[in-house]
C-alpha positions in Angstrom: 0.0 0.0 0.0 1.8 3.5 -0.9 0.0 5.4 1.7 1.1 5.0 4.9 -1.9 6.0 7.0 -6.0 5.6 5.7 -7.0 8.1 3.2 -10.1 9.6 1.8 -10.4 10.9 -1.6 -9.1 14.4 -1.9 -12.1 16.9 -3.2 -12.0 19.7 -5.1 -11.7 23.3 -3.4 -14.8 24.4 -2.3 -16.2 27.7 -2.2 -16.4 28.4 1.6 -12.3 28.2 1.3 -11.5 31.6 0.3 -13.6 33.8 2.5 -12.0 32.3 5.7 -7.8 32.5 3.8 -9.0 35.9 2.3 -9.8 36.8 6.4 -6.7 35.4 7.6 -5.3 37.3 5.0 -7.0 40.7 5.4 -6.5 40.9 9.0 -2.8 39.9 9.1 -2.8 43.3 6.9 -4.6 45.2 8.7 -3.0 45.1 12.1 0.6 44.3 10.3 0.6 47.9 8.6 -0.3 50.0 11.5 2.4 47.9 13.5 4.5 48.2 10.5 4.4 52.0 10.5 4.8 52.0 14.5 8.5 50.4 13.8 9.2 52.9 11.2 8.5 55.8 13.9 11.0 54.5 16.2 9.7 51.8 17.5 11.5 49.3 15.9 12.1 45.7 18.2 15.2 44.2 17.9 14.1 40.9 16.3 13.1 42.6 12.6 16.2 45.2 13.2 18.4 41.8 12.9 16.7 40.2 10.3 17.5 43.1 8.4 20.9 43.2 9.2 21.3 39.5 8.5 19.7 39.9 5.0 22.3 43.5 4.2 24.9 41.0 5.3 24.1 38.2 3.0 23.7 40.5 -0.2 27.1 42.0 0.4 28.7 38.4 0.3 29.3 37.9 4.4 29.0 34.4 5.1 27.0 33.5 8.2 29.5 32.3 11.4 32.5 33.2 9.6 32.0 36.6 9.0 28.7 37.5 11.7 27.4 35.7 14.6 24.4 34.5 13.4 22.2 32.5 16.5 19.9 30.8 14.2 20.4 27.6 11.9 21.9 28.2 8.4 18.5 27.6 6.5 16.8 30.6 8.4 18.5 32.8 6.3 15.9 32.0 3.7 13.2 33.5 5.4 15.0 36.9 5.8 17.2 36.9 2.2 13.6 36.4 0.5 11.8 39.7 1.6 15.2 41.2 1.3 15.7 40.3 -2.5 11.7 41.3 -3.0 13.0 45.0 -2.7 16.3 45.3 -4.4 17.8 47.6 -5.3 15.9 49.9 -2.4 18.2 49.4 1.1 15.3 50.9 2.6 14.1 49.4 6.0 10.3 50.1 5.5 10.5 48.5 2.0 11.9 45.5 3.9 9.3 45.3 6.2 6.6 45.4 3.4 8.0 42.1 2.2 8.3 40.7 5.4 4.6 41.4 5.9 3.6 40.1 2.1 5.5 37.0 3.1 4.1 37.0 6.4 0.7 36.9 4.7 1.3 34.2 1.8 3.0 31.4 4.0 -0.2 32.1 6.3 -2.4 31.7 3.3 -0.4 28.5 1.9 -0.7 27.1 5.6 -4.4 27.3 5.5 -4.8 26.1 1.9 -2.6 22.9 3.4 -4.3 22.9 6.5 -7.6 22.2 4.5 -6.1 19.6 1.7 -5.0 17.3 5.0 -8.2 17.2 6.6 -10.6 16.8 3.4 -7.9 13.9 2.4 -8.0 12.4 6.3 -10.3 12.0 8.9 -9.6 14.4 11.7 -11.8 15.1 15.0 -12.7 18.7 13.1 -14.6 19.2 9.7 -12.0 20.7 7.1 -14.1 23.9 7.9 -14.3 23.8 11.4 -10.5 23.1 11.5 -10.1 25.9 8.7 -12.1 28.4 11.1 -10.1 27.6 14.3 -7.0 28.1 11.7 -8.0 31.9 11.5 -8.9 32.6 15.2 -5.2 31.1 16.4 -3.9 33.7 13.4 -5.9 36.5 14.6 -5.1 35.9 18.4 -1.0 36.3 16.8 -1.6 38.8 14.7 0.3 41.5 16.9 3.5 38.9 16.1 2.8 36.7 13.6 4.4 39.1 10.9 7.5 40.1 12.8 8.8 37.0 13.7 10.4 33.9 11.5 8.6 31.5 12.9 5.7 30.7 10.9 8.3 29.6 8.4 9.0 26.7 9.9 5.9 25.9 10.9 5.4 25.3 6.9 7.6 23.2 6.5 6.6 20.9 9.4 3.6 20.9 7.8 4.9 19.9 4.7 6.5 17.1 6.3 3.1 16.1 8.0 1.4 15.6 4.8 4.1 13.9 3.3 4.2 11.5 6.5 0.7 11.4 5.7 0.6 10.7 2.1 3.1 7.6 2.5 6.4 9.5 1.3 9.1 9.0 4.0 12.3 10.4 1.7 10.0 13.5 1.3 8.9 13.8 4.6 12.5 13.5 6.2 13.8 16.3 3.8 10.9 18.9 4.9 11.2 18.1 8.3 15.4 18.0 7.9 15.3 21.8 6.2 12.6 23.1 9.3 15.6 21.3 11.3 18.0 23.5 10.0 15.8 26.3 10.2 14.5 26.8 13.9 16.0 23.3 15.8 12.0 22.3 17.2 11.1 20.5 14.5 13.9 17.6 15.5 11.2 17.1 18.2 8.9 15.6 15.6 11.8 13.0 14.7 10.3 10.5 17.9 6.4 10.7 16.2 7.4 10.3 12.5 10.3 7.9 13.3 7.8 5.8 15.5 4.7 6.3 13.0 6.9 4.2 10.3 8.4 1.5 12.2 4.9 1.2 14.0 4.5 -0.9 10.6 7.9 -2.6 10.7 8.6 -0.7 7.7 12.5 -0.3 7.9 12.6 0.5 4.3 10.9 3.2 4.8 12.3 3.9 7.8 15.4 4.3 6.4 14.2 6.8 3.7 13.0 9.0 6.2 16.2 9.3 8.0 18.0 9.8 4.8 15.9 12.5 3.5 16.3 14.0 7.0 19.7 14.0 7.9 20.6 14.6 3.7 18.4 17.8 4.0 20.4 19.1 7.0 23.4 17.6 5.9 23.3 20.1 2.6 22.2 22.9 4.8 25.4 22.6 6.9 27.8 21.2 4.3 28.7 24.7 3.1 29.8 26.1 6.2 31.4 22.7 7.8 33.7 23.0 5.0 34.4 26.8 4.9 33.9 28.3 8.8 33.7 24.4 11.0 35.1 26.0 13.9 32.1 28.7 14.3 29.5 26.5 12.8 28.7 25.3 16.6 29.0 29.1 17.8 24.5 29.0 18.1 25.0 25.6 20.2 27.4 27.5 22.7 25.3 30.5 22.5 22.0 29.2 23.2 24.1 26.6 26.0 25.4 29.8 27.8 22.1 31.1 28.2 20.0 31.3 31.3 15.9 30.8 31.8 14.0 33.5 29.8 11.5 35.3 31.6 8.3 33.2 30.1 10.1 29.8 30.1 8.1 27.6 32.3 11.3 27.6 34.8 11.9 31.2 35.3 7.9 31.5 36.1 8.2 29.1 38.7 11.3 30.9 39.7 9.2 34.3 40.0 6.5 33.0 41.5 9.0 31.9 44.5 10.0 35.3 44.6 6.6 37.1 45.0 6.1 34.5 47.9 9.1 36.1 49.4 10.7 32.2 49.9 13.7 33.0 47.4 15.4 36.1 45.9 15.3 36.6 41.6 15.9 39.2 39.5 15.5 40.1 35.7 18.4 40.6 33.7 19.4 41.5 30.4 21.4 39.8 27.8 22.0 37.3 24.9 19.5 39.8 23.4 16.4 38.7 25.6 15.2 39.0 29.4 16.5 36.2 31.4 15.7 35.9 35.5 18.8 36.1 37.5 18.4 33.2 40.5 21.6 31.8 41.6 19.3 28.5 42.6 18.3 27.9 39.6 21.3 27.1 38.5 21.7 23.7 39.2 18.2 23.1 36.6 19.9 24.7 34.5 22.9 22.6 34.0 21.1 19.3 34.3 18.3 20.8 31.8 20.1 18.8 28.8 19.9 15.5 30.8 16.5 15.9 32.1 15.1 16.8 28.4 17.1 13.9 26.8 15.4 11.4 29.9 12.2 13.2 29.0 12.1 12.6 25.0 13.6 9.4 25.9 10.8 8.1 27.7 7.9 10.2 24.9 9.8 8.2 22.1 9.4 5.0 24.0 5.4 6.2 24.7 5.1 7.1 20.6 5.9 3.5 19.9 4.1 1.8 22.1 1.1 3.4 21.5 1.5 3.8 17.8 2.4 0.2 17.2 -0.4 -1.1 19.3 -2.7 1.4 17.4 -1.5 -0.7 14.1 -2.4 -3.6 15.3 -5.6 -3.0 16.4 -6.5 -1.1 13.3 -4.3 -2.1 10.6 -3.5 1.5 9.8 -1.6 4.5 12.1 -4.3 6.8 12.6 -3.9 10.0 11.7 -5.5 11.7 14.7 -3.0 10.2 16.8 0.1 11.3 14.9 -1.6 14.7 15.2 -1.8 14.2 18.6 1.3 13.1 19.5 3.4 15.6 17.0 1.7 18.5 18.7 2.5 16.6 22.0 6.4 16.8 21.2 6.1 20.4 20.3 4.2 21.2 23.6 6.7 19.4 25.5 10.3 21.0 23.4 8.7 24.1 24.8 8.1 22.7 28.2 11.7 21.9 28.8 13.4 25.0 27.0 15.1 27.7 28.3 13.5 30.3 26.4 9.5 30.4 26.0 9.3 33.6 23.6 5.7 34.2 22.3 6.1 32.8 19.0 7.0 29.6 20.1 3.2 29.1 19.6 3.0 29.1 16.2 5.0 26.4 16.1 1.5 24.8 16.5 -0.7 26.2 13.9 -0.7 23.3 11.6 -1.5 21.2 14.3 -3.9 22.5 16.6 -6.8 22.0 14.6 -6.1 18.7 13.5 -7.0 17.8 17.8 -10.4 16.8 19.3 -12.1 20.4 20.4 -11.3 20.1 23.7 -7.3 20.0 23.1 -8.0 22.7 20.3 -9.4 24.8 22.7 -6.9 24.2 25.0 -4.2 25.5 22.3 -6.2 28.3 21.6 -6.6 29.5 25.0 -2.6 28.9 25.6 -2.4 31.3 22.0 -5.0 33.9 24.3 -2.7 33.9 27.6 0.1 34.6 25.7 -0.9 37.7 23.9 -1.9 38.9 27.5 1.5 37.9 28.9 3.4 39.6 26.0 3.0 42.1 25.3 -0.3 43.3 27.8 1.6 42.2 31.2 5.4 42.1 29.9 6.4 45.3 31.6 4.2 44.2 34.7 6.1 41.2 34.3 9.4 43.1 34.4 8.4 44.7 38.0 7.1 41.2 39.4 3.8 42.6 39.9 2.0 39.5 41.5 -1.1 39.6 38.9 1.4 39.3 35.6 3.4 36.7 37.7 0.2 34.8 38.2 -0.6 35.0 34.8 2.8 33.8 33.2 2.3 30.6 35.4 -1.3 30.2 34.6 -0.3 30.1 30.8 3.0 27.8 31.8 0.4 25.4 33.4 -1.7 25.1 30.8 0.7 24.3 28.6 2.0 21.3 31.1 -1.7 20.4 31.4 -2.7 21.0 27.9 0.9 18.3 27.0 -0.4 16.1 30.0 -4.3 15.3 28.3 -2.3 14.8 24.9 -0.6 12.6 26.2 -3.1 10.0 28.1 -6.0 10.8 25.7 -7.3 7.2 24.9 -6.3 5.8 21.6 -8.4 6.2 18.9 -11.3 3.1 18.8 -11.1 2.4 14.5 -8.9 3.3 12.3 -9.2 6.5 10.4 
């Protein structure tokens, strides 16, 4: 059988489509040009002042690690070269920012028009329109972000690889998810659910593929600078190593939480470009953070199997709603365990979250809500360690720990899709 999972016959587009993309569309313009002209006036944030720079580095020949530190993997580049190139020969900053919003706004678009093809081709717990419909409430609840941040490009490409894990094509799906790899780093917490969603079939073959097209894709993407800068190419590793818990990571709202009960001293610092908490006990986390994460997606890779292969064998098929499930399950839980929880980690779920039952979807969409309020509403309140904002950081960590723990021990599905 060429498909991997069960499939239904893929329709034509339907009319009620484009209202809901041209939405999507229209309000990511809306609030992206008034936000837009907001930079212009001086209120530029630092994370679109560096893309910028990146991109005028790249068109004057400056190789990335060699010749600038660059903090991201090499494949990022892509998503700031693009916009970049859109406006030559203008070096003009609010000509970049026009093309970063135009991107912004078709790799939204293409993410709904995907969103739609996998759940009219597979049986998911939402109709292709009701998925399509929560699709434009998480965008609108991101819209202050969406366009200003990098993010939602690998976000495609994980859902490319989705589909393609979907659609029975594990070289395929290994080099999608191998170039979001070598774009933002997250997407290697998908490796455990796609891995385990092939050999759930004893497939090695294709197995095999998919590790091939993976580890090929970032292989290409690094093969450049291994050869011409190898002794900076790990510089991001070190960098990101270095760092210490960012002011939304699950961690440092724990840690501020202790504060505000008076049981422990913390602070807020800056540096490595972000707000980090400054707690001298928190220290010992942070160095066995590595160890505790491996243990962790030691023991979720172990869970994938089990409870994809014993899916398979019940149902002759891996269903798709529990690949779903457990992908947005490893992205919940990457998140859980980082150092850093910036806002825009959430988009990492967009082509996931309405491929879940409504209760998880809702779930995701209020974790998208609390983190509008945290940043930017409460940030600054945040930054004093006003009790209410403190309160509200922790009561969006714990949904995410709650909202990873129901994915996690939701019962299998009963038939096969």
């Amino acid at each position: 059988m060429r498909r991997l999972l069960g499939a239904r016959r893929f329709s034509a587009p339907r009319a009620w489509w484009a209202p809901l993309l041209a939405l999507q569309a229209a309000l990511l313009v809306l609030v992206g040009v008034p936000t837009l002209y907001l930079r212009l006036l001086g209120g530029r944030q630092p994370d679109v002042v560096h893309y910028y720079a990146i991109a005028n580095a790249l068109i004057r020949g400056e190789v990335p690690y060699r010749d600038f530190m660059l903090e991201y993997p090499p494949f990022a580049v892509v998503a700031f070269l693009l916009p970049r190139l859109a406006v030559l020969p203008t070096a003009a900053f609010g000509a970049f920012l026009w093309a970063l919003l135009l991107q912004c706004v078709a790799m939204s678009t293409g993410l709904g028009v995907l969103l739609v093809r996998v759940t009219e081709r597979w049986s998911f717990p939402l109709s292709p329109r009701r998925a399509l419909q929560l699709y434009v409430v998480l965008v609108t609840l991101g819209l202050h972000l969406l366009p200003w941040r990098y993010d939602l490009f690998p976000a495609l490409l994980t859902a490319f690889a989705f589909q393609a894990l979907l659609a029975g094509e594990p070289a395929g799906s290994g080099v999608w998810l191998g170039l979001g790899i070598a774009t933002k780093l997250y997407p290697g917490a998908l490796l455990p659910v796609f891995a385990c969603s092939l050999l759930a079939r004893k497939k090695t073959g294709d197995l095999a593929r998919f590790l091939a097209g993976c580890l090929g894709a970032v292989a290409a993407c690094l093969l450049f600078f291994a050869v011409e800068c190898p002794a900076s190419l790990l510089d991001p590793v070190h960098y990101h190593q270095a760092r210490g818990f960012e002011v939304e990571s699950v961690a440092a709202g724990f840690a501020l939480l202790i504060r505000a009960a008076g049981l422990r001293p913390a602070g807020v610092v800056f540096n490595f470009g972000a707000l980090h908490v400054d707690a001298a006990w928190l220290e010992p986390w942070r160095r066995a953070l590595p160890l505790i994460a491996a243990g962790a997606f030691a023991a979720f890779t172990l869970h994938c199997h089990r409870v994809l292969r014993r899916g398979f064998l019940k149902n002759g098929a891996v269903s798709p709603r529990l690949a779903a499930r457990l992908t947005a399950a490893a992205i919940l839980l990457f998140i859980a365990l980082n150092k850093v929880f910036s806002p825009q980690y959430v988009f990492w779920l967009l082509p996931f979250a309405p491929l879940l039952r409504p209760r998880a979807a809702a779930a995701v969409a209020l974790i998208f809500l609390t983190t509008a309020l945290v940043f930017p509403l409460a940030f600054s309140a945040l930054l004093r360690m006003e009790l209410w904002a403190v309160a509200l950081l922790n009561a969006r960590n714990l949904l995410v720990l709650a909202t990873l723990g129901s994915l996690l021990v939701e019962p299998d599905e009963a038939s096969a899709d």
